[in-house]
C-alpha positions as CSV (number, residue, x, y, z in Angstrom):
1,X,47.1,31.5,30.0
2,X,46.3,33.9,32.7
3,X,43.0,35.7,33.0
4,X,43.9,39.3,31.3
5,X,43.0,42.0,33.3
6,X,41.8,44.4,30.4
7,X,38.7,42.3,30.5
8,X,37.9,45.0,33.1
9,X,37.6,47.7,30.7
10,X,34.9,45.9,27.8
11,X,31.9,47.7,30.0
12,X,29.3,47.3,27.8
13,X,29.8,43.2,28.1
14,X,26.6,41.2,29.6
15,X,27.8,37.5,28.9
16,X,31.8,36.4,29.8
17,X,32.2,32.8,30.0
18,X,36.2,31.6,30.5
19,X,35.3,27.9,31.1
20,X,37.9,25.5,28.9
21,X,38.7,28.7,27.2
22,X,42.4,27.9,27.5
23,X,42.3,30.8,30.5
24,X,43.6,29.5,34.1
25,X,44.7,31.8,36.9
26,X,43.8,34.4,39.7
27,X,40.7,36.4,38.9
28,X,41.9,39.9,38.6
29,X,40.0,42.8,40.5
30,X,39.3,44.5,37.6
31,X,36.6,42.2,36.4
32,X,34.6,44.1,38.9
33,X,34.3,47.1,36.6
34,X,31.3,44.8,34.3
35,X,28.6,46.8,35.6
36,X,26.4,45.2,32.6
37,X,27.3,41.3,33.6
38,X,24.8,39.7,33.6
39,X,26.3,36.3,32.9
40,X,29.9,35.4,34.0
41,X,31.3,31.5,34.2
42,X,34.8,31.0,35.3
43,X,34.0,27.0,35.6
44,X,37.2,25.5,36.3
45,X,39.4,29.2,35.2
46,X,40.6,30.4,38.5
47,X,42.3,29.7,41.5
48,X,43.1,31.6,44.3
49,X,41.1,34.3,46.4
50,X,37.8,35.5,45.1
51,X,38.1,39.0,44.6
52,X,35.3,41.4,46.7
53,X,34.9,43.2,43.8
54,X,32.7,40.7,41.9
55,X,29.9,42.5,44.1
56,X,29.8,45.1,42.0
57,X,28.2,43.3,39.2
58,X,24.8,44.3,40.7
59,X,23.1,43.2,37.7
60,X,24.2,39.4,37.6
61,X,21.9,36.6,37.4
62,X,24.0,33.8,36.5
63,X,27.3,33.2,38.5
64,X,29.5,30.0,38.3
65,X,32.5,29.9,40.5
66,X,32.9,26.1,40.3
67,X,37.2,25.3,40.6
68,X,39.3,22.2,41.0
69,X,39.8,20.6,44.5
70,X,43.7,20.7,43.8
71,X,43.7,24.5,43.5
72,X,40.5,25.7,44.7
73,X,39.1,29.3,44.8
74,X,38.8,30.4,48.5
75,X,37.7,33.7,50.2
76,X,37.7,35.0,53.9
77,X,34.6,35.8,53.6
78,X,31.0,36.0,51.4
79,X,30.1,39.7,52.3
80,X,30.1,40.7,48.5
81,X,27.6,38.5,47.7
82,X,25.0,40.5,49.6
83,X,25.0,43.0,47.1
84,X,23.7,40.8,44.2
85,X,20.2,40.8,45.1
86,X,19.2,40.2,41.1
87,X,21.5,36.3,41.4
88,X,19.7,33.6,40.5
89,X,22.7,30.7,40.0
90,X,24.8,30.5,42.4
91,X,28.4,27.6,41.9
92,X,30.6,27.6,44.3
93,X,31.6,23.9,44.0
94,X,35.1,22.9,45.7
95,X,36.2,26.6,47.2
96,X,37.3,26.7,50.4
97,X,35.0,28.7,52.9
98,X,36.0,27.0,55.8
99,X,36.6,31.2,57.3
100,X,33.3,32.2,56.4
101,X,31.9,32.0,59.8
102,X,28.5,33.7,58.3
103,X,28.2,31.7,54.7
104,X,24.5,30.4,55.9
105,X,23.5,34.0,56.5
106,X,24.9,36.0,53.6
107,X,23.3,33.1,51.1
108,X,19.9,32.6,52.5
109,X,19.5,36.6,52.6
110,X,20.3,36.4,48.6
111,X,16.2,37.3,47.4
112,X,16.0,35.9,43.7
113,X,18.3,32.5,44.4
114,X,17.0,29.6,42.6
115,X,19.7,28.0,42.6
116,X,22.6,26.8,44.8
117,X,25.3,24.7,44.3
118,X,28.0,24.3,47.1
119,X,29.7,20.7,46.4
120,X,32.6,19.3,47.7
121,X,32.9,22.9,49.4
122,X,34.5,23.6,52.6
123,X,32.2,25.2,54.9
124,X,32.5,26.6,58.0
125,X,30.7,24.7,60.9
126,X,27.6,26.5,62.5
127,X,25.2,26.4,64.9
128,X,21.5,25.5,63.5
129,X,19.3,28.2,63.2
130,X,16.1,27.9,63.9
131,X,14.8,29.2,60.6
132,X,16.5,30.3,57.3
133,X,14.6,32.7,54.1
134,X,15.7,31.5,51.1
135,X,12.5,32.7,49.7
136,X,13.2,31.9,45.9
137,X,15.2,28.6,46.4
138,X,14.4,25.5,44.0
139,X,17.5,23.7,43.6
140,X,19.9,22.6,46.7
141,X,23.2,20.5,46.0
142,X,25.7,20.2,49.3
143,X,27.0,17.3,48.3
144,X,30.2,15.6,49.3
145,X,31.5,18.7,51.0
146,X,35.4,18.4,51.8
147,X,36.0,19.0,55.5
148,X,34.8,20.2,58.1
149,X,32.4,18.1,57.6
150,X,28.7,18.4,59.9
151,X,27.4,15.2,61.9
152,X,23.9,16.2,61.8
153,X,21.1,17.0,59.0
154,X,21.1,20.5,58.4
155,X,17.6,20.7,59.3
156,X,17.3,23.8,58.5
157,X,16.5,22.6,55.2
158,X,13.0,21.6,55.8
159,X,12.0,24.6,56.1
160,X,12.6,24.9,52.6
161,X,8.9,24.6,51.1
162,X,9.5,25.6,47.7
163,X,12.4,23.1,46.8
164,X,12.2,21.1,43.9
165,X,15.6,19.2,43.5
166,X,17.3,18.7,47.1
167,X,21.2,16.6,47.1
168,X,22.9,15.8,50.1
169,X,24.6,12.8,48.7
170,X,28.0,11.6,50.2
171,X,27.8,14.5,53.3
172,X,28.7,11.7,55.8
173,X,25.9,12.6,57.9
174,X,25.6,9.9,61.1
175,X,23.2,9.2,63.1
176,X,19.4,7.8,64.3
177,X,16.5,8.6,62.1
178,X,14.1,10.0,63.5
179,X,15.8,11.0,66.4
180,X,17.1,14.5,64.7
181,X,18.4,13.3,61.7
182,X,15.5,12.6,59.0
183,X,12.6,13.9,60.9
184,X,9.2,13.7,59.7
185,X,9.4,17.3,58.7
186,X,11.0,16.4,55.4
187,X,6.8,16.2,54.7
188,X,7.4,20.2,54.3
189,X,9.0,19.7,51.4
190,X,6.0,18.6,49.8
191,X,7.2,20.5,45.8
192,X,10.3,17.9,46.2
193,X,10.6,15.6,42.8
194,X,14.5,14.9,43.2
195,X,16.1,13.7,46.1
196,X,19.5,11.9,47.0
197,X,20.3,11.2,50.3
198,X,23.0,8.3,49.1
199,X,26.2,7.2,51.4
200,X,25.1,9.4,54.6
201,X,25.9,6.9,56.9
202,X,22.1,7.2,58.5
203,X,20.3,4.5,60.0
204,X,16.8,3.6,61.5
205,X,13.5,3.8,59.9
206,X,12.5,6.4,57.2
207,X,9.6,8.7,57.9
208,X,6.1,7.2,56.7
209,X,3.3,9.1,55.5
210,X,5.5,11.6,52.7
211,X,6.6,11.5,49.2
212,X,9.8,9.9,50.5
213,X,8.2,6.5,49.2
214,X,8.0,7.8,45.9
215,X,11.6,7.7,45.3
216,X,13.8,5.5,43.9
217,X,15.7,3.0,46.7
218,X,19.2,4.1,44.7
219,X,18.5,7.7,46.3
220,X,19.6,6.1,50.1
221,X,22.4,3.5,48.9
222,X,25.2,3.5,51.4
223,X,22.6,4.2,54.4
224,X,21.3,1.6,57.0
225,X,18.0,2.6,56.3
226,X,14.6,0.3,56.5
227,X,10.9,0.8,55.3
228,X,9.8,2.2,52.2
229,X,10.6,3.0,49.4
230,X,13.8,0.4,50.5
231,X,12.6,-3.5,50.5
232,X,14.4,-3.8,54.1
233,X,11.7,-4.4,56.4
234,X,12.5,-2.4,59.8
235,X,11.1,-5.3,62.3
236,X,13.9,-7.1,61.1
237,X,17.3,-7.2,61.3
238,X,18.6,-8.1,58.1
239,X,21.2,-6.0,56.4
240,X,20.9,-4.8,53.0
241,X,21.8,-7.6,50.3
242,X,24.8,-7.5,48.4
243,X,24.3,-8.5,44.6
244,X,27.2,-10.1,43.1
245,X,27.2,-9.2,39.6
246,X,30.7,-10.8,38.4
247,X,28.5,-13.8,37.3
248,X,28.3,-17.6,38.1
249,X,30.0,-18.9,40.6
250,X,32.9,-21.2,39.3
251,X,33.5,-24.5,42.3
252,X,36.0,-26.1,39.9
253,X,39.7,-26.3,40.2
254,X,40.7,-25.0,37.2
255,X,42.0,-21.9,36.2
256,X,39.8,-18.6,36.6
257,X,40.3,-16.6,33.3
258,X,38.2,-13.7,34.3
259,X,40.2,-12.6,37.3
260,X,43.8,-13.9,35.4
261,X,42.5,-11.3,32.5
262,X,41.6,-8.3,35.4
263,X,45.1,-9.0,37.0
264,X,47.1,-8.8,33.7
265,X,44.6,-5.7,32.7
266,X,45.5,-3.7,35.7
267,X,49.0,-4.3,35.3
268,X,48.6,-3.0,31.8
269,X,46.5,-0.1,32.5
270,X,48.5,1.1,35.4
271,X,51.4,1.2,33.1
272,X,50.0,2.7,30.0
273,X,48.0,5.4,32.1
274,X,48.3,5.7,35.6
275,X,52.4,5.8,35.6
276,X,52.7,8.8,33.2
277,X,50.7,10.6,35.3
278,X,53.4,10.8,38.0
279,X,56.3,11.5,35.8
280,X,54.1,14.3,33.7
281,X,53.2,17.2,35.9
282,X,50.7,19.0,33.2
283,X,49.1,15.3,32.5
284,X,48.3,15.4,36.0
285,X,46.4,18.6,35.9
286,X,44.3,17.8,32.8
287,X,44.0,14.2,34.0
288,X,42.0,15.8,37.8
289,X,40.4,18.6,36.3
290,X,38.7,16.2,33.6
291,X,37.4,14.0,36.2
292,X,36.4,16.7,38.3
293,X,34.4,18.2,35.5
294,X,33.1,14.4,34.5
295,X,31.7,14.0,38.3
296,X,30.0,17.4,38.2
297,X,28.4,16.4,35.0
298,X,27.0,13.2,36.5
299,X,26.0,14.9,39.6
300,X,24.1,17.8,37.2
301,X,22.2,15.1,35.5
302,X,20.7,12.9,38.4
């Protein structure tokens, strides 16, 4: 069911959330005449351009864009956000910004932002500046962005002194720590009590000396890393262990019932499952968007 357009004339409304409210489609326009909003989720409701006129809701504090990677929300550019200078939640999960040259700008000029959520967006690529506001920010998450993707740590971020929560999981960042890619300015964020830095692709030795050693090791799987908090010791130049956890190892002839029993369950699941799922075209969609919401969930409660 579409998103009806005479939401636009219920002024008096302060709270409109569409999210698995049976409502999919374009956001219409009109939605821009809620001067009272303070509170509007569309979480997985639209598709399709994000319409200007959102920044008119000069009184919102809660905004949550989030939409499916398959038919994402996208928009030319983030101009209308400068004129919510009450927002405090900001989702913009999987749209595609990729021709918002200024994104970095119009969000870090937002004053009451706590909170910003931009995964498995498409950002445009940008030069580094050499210092960002962000005055009110506690909660970063830029994980797993779709591409463009960056080869460098934004490291911009460090100058972010008030964060609490900071994810950058999956952003397929490369290169040498500390030459320019975990430098030992990540001491700045010294508030930090939530951290994943997991399946960057980064190598050489973490930073010593910061509350980076109080973390758990799971917050830098799928890096090269060595030192603390990881047990690889950097003077050597072991690779990480891999833990087998199918079970005993089985050096007789006979037959292996465990993998007989994974072959014959794939063959059954793929069947029963996965198959209707290319036949069905509305399976499909309720299929991705569940697991899209199920990943968001997991990500929300690391």
């Amino acid at each position: 069911m579409p998103i009806p357009t005479f939401l636009g004339t219920m002024i008096s409304l302060t709270h409109l959330n569409l999210s698995y409210a049976g409502f999919y489609g374009k956001i219409p326009h009109q939605i821009g005449n809620l001067s009272n909003l303070l509170y509007l989720d569309l979480h997985y409701a639209a598709k399709g351009p994000i319409p200007s006129q959102i920044g008119n809701l000069s009184n919102l504090l809660h905004l949550d864009l989030r939409s499916s990677y398959y038919e994402p929300l996208f928009a030319k550019n983030l101009h209308w956000l400068s004129s919510l200078s009450k927002l405090e939640y900001l989702d913009l999960g999987g749209a595609k910004l990729s021709k918002s040259f200024d994104w970095l700008h119009i969000l870090q000029a937002l004053p009451s932002l706590e909170e910003l959520r931009l995964s498995r967006c498409s950002l445009h690529h940008y030069h580094q500046p050499p210092f960002v506001n962000f005055s009110s920010l506690l909660t970063l998450d830029m994980s797993a962005p779709y591409y463009p993707r960056i080869s460098f740590f934004p490291k911009w971020i460090f100058g972010l002194t008030k964060l609490v929560s900071l994810k950058l999981s999956d952003y397929k960042i490369r290169g040498l720590i500390p030459d320019g890619e975990l430098p030992p300015t990540i001491s700045n964020l010294s508030f930090l009590n939530k951290l994943d830095l997991s399946y960057n692709h980064l190598k050489g030795k973490i930073p010593t000396g910061t509350q980076i050693q109080s973390f758990e090791a799971s917050n830098f799987v799928g890096n090269n890393l060595c030192g603390p908090p990881l047990p690889i010791n950097c003077s050597s130049n072991h690779q990480i262990p891999h833990i087998d956890h199918i079970g005993a190892e089985n050096d007789g002839h006979g037959v292996n019932w465990f993998f007989v029993s994974m072959a014959f369950g794939f063959v059954v699941g793929f069947w029963v499952v996965v198959a209707p799922l290319f036949i069905y075209r509305s399976w499909r969609y309720v299929y991705f968007c569940f697991l899209d919401d199920m990943w968001y969930k997991l990500q929300s409660c690391w």
